[in-house]
N, C-alpha and C positions, 0 to 999 in steps of 0.2 A: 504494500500500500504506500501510496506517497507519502512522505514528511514522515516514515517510521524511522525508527535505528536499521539499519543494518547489520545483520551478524555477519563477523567476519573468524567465525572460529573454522577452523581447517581439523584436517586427518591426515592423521598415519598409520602406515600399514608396519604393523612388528613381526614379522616372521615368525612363524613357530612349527618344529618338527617332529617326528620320535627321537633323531640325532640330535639338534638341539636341547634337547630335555636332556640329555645323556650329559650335558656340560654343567658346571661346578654351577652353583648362584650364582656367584661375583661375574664368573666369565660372562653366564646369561645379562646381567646388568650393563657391563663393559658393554657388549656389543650392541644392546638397544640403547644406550648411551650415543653411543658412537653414532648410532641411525638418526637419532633425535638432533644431534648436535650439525648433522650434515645436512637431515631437514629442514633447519630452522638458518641455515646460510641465505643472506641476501637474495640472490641469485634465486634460490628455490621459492622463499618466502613472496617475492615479486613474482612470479610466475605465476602460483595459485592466487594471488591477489587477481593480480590480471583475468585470469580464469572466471573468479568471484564478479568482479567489474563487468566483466563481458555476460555474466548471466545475469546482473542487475539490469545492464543497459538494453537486453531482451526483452526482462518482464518491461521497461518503464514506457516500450513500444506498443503493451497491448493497453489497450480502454480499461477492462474490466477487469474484478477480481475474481470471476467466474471464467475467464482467460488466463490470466495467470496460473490459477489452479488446477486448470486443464494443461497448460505447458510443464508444471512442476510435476504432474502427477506419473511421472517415468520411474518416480523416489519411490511411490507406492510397494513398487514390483522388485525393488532391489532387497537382496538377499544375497547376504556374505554367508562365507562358508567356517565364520568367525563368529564373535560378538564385541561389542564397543565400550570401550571402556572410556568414560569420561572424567576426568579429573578437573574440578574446579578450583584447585587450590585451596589454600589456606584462608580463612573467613575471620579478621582480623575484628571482635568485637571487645576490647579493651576491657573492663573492670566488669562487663558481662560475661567473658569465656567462664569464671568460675562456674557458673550456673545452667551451661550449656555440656550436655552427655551425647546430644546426636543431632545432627540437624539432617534435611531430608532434599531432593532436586528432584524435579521431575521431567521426563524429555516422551515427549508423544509421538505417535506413531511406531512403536517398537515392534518390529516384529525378529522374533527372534528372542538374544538372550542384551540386555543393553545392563549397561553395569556406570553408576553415578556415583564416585566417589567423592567427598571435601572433607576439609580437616577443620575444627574449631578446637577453642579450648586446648584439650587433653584427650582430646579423644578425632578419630578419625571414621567418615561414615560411609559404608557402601550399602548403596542401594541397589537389589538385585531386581530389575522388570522384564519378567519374560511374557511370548504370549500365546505358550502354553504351558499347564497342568504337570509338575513336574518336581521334586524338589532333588533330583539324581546331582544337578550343578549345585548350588550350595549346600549339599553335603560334602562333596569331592572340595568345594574350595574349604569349608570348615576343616574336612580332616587336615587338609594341606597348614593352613593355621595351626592346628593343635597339633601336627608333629614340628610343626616350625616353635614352640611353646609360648605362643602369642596368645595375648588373653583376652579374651571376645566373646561377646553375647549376640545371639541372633533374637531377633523379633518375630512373632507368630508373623504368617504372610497375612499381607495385605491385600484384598480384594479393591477394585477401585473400577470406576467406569468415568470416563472424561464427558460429558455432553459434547457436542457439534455446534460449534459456533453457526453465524449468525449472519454473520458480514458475508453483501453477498454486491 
């Protein structure tokens, strides 16, 4: 819609293999280290910009927002053979962190397994939204956790339903 913010938040793809798994921790880090730090060079970072710009300057050619939606709607159909992990960072509320044990994000349209984590306070929060019936992945990442001897609670799931906006 005109006169909104635009996001300009990007991805990255982190490889992962049975061979990969087979390497130390550290090593695992180094090397997505390494991807992130190559990712995020000028050069690459201007480029998906551009990319981002070029699909702004698209939508800002059609009239409508019932066009636009119709152009976006390719996103609907995408389906990694992954899932998304999103890290908002650190949530810097001053002389409130004491009081803060989770806080929560939500990202729509997931299909699949989408994964929102942020850290406040003392404490750091992953939100698991998938959208199917399942709890096989947050068992596998808990166990992973508790042999890691990391000490975490999980929350009963959360059922949720979004309404359908309006703006047409």
């Amino acid at each position: 819609m005109e006169y909104t913010f635009r996001n300009c938040v990007g991805s990255i793809c982190l490889p992962y293999s049975p061979e990969f798994a087979k390497l130390e921790m550290n090593e695992q880090a180094m090397t997505y280290r390494k991807l992130i730090k190559e990712y995020k060079k000028n050069d690459n970072l201007k480029n998906e910009i551009n990319k981002q710009a070029n699909l702004f300057d698209k939508l800002d050619t059609l009239p409508s927002y019932e066009e636009k939606k119709n152009f976006l709607s390719f996103f609907n159909k995408l389906v990694s053979n992954t899932f998304i992990l999103s890290y908002a960072g650190q949530i810097e509320l001053g002389e409130y962190e004491e009081y803060i044990e989770s806080m929560h994000t939500y990202t729509s349209g997931t299909t699949g397994i989408s994964m929102q984590m942020l850290s406040a306070g003392d404490y750091i929060t992953i939100n698991f939204m998938q959208s199917f019936t399942s709890d096989v992945y947050i068992n596998a990442f808990a166990k992973i956790l508790e042999e890691s001897g990391l000490v975490f609670s999980i929350s009963n799931q959360i059922e949720y339903s979004i309404p359908k906006d309006s703006i047409k």
